[in-house]
N, CA, C and O atoms as a printed pandas DataFrame, in Angstrom:
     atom_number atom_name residue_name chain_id  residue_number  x_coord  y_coord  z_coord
0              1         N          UNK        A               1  103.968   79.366   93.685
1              2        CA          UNK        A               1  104.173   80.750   94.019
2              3         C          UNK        A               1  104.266   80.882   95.539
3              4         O          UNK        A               1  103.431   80.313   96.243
4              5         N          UNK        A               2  105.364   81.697   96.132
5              6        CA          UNK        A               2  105.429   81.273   97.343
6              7         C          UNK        A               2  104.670   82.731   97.871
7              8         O          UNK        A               2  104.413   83.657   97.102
8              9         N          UNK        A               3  104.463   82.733   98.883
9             10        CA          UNK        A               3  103.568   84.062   99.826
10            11         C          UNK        A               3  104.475   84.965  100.563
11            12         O          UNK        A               3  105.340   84.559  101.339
12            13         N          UNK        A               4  104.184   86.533  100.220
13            14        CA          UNK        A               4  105.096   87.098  100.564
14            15         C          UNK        A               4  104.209   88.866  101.412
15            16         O          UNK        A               4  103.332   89.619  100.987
16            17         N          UNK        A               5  104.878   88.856  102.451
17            18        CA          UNK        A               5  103.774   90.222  103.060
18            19         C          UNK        A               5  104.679   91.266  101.901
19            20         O          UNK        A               5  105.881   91.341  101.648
20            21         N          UNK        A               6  103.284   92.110  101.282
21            22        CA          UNK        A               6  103.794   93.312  100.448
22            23         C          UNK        A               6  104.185   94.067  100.766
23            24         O          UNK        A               6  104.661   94.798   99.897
24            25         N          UNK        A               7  104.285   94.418  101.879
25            26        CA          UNK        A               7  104.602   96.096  103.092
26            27         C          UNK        A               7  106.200   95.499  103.345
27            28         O          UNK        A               7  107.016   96.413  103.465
28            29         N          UNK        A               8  106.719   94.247  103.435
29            30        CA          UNK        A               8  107.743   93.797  104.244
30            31         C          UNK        A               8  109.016   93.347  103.445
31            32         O          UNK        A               8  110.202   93.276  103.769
32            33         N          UNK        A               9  108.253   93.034  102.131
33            34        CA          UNK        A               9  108.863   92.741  100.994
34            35         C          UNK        A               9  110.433   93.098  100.595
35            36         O          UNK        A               9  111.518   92.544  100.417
36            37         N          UNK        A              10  109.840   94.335  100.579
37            38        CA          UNK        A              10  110.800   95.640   99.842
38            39         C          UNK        A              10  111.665   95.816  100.713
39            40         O          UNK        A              10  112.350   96.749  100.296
40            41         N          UNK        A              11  112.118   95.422  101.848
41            42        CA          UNK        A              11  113.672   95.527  102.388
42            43         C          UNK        A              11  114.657   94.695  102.292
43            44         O          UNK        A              11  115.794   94.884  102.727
44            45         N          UNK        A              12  114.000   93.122  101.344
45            46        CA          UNK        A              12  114.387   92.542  100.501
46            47         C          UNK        A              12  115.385   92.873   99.523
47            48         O          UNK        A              12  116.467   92.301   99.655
48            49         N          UNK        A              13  115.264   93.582   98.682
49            50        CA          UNK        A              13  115.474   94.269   97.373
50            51         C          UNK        A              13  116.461   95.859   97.738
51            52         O          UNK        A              13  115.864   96.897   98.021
52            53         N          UNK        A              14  118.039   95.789   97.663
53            54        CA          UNK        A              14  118.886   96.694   97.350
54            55         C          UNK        A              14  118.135   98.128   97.249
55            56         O          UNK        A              14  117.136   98.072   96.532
56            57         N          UNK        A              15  118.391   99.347   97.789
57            58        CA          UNK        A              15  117.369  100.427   97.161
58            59         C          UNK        A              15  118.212  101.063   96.067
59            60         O          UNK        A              15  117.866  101.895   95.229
60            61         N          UNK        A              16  119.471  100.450   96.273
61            62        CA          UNK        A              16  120.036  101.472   94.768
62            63         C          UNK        A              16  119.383  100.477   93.069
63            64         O          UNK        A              16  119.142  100.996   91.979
64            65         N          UNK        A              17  119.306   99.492   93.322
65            66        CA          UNK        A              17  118.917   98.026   92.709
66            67         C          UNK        A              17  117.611   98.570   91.730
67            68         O          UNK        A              17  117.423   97.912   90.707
68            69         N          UNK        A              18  116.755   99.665   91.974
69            70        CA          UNK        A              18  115.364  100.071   91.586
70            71         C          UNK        A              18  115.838  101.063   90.427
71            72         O          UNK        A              18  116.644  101.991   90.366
72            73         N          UNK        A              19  114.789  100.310   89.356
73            74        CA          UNK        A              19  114.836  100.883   88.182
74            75         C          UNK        A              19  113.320  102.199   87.793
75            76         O          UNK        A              19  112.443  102.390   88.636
76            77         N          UNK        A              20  113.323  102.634   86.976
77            78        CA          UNK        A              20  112.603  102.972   85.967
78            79         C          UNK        A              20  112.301  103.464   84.653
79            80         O          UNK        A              20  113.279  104.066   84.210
80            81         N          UNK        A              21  111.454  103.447   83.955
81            82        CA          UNK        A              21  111.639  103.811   82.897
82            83         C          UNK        A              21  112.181  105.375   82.577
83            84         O          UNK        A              21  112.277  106.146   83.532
84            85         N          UNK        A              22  112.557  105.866   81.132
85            86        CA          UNK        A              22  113.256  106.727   81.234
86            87         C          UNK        A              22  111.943  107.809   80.726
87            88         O          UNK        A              22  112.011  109.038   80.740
88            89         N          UNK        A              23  111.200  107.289   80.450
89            90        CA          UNK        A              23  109.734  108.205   80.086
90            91         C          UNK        A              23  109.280  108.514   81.099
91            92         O          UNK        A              23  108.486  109.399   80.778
92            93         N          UNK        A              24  109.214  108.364   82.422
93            94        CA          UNK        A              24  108.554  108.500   83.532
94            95         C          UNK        A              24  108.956  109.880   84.051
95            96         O          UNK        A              24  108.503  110.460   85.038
96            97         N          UNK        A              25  110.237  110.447   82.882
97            98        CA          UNK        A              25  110.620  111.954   83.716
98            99         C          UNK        A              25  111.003  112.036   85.448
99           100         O          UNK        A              25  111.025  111.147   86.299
100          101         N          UNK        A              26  111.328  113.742   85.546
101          102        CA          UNK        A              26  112.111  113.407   86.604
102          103         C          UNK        A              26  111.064  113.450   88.149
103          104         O          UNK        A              26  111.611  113.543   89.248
104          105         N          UNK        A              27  109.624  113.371   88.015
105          106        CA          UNK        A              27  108.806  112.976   89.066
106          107         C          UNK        A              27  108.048  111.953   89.382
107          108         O          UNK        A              27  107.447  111.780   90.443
108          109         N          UNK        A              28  108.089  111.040   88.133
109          110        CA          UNK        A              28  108.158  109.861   88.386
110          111         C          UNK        A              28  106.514  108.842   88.429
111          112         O          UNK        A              28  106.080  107.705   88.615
112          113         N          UNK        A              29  106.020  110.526   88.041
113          114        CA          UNK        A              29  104.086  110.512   88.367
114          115         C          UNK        A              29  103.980  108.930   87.327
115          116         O          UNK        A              29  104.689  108.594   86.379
116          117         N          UNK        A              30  102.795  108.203   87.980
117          118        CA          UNK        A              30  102.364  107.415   87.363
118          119         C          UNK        A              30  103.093  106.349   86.421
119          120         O          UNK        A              30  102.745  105.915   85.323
120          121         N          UNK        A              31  104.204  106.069   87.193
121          122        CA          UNK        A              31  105.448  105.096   86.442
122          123         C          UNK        A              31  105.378  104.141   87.826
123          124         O          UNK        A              31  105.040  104.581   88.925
124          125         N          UNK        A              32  105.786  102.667   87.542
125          126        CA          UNK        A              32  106.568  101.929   88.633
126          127         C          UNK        A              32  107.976  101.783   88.150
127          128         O          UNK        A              32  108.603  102.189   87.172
128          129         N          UNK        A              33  108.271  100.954   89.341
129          130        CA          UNK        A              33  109.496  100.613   89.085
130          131         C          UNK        A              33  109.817   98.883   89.127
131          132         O          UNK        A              33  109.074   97.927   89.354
132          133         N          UNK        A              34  110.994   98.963   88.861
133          134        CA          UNK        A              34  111.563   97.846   88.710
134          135         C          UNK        A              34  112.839   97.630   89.446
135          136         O          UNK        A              34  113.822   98.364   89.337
136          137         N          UNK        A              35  112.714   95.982   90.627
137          138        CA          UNK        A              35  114.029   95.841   90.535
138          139         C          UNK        A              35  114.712   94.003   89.945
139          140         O          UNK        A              35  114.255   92.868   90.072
140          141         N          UNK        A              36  115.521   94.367   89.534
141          142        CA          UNK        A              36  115.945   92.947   88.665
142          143         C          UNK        A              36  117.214   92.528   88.904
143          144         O          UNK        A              36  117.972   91.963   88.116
144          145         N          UNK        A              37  117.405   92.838   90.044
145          146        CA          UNK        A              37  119.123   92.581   90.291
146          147         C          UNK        A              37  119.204   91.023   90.957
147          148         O          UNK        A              37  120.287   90.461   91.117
148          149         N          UNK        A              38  117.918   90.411   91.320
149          150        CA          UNK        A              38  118.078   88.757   90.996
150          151         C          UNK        A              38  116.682   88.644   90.506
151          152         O          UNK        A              38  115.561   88.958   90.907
152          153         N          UNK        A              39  117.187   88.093   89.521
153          154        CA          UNK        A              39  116.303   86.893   88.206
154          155         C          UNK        A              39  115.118   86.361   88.702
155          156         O          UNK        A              39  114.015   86.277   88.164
156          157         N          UNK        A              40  115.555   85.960   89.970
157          158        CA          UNK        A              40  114.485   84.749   90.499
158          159         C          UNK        A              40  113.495   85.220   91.433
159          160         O          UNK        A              40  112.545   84.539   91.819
160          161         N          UNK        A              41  113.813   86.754   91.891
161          162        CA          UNK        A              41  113.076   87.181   92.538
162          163         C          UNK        A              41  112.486   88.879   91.733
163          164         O          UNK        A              41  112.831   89.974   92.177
164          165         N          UNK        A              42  111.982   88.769   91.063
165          166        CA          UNK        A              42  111.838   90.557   90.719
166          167         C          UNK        A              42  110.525   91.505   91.730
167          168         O          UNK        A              42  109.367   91.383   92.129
168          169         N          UNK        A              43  111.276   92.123   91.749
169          170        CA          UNK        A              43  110.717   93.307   92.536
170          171         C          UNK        A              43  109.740   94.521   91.384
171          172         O          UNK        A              43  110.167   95.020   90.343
172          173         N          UNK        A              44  108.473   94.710   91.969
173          174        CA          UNK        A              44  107.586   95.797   91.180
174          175         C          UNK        A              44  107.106   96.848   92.513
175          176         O          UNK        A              44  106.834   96.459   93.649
176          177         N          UNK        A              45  107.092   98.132   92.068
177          178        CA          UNK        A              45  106.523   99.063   92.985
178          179         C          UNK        A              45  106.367  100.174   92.598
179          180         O          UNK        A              45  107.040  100.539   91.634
180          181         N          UNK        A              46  105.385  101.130   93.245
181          182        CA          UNK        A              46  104.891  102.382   92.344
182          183         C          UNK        A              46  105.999  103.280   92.767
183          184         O          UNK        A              46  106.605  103.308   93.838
184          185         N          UNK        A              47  106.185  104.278   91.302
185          186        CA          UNK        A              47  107.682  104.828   91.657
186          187         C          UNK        A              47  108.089  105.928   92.305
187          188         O          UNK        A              47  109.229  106.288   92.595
188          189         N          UNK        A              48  106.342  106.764   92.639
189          190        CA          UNK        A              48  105.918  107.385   93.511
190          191         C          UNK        A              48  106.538  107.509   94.871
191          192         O          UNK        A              48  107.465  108.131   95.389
192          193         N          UNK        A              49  105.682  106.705   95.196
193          194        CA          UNK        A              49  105.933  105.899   96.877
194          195         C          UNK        A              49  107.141  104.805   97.089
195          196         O          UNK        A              49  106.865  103.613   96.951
196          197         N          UNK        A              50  108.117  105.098   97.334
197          198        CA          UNK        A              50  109.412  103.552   97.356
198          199         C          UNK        A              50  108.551  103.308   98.677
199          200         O          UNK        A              50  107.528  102.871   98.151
200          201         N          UNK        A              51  108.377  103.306   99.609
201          202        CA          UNK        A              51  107.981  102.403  100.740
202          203         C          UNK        A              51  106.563  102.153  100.441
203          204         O          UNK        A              51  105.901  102.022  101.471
204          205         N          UNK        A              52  105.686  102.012   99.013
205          206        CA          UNK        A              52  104.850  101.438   98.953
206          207         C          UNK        A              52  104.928   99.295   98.903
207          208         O          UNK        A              52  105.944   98.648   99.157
208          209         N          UNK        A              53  103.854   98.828   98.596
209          210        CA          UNK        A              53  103.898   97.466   98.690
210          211         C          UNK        A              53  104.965   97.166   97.632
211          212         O          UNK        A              53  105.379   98.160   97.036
212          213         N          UNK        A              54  105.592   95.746   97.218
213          214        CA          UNK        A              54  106.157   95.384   96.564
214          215         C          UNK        A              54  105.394   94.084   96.072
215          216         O          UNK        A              54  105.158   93.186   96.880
216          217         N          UNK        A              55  104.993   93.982   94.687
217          218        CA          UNK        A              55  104.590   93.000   93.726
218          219         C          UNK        A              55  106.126   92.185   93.901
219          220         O          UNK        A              55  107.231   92.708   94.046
220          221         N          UNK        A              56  105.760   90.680   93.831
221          222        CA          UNK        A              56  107.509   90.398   93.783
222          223         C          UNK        A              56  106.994   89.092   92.824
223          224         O          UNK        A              56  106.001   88.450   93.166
224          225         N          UNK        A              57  107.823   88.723   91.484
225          226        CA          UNK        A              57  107.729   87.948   91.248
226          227         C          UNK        A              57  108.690   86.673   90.744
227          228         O          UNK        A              57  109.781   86.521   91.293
228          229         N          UNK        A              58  108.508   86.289   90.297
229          230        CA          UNK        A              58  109.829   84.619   89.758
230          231         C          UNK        A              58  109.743   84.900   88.917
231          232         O          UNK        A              58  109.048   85.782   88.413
232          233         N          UNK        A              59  110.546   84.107   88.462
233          234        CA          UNK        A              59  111.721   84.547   86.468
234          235         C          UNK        A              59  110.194   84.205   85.155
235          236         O          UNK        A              59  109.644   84.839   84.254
236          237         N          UNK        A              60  110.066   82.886   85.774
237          238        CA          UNK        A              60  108.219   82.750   85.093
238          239         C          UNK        A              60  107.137   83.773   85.023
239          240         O          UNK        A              60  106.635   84.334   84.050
240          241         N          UNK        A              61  106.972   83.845   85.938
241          242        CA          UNK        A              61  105.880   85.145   86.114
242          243         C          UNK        A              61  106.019   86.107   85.813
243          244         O          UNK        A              61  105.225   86.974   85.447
244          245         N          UNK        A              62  107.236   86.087   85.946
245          246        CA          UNK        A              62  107.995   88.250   85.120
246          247         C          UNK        A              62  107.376   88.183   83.957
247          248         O          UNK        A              62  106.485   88.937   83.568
248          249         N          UNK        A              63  108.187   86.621   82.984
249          250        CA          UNK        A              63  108.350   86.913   82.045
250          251         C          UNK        A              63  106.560   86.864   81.262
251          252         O          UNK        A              63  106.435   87.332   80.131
252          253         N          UNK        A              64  105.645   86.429   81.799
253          254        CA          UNK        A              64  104.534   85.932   81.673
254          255         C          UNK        A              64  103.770   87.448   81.754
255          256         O          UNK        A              64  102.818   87.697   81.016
256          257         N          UNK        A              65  104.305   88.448   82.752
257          258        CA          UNK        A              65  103.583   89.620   83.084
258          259         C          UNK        A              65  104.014   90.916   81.687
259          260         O          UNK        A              65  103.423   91.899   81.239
260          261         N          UNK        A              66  105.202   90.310   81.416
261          262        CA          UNK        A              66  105.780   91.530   80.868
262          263         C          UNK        A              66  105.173   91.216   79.290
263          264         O          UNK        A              66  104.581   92.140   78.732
264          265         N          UNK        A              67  105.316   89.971   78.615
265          266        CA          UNK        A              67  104.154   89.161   77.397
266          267         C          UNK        A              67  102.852   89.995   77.539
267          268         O          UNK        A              67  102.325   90.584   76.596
268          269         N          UNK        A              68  102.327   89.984   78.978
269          270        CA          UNK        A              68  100.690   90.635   78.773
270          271         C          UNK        A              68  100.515   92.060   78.868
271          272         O          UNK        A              68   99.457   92.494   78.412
272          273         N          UNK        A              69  101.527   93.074   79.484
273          274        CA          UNK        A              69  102.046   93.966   78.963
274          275         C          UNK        A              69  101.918   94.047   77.825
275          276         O          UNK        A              69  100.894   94.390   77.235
276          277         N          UNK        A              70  102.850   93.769   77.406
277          278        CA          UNK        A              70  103.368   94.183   75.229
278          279         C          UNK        A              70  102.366   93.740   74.496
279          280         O          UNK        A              70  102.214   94.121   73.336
280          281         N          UNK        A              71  101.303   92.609   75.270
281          282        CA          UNK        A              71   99.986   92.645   74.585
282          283         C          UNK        A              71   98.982   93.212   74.639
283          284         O          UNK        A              71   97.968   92.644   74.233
284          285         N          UNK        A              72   98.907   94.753   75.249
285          286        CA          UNK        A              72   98.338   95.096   75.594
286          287         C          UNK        A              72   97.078   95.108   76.711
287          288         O          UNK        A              72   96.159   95.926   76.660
288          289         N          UNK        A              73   97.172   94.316   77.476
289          290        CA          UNK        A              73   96.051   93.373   78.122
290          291         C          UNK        A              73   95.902   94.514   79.818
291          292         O          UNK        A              73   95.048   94.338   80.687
292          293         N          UNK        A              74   96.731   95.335   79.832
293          294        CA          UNK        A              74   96.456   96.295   80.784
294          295         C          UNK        A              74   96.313   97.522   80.525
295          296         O          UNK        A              74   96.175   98.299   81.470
296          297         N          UNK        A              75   96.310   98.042   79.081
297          298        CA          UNK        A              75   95.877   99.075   78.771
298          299         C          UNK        A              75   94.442   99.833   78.486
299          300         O          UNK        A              75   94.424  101.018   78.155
């Protein structure tokens, strides 16, 4: 896993590139986002704040985060 400053991250990552869910409505309270426009690098951030930190992870780890997700393991 390579080391990445979270504040510095996010100018990395396209700003049109940022997703979210479509449940999150149009203020966005208490949703992140997503960006996935490369595989190898994904971008996470609260959808609140865009110039908050950026979680960034590899195609492994996404897929490893998004498994413990759907398993409920952060609810």
């Amino acid at each position: 896993m390579q080391a990445y400053d979270p504040y510095s991250i996010g100018d990395r990552f396209a700003p049109g590139d940022w997703q979210r869910p479509a449940t999150c409505g149009p203020n966005g309270a208490n949703c992140v986002e997503v960006n996935l426009a490369d595989r190898e690098s994904i971008g996470l951030r609260d959808g609140k704040l865009p110039g908050s930190p950026v979680l960034v992870f590899d195609a492994r780890e996404w897929e490893d985060f998004v498994a413990s997700v759907r398993a409920g393991q952060f609810g």
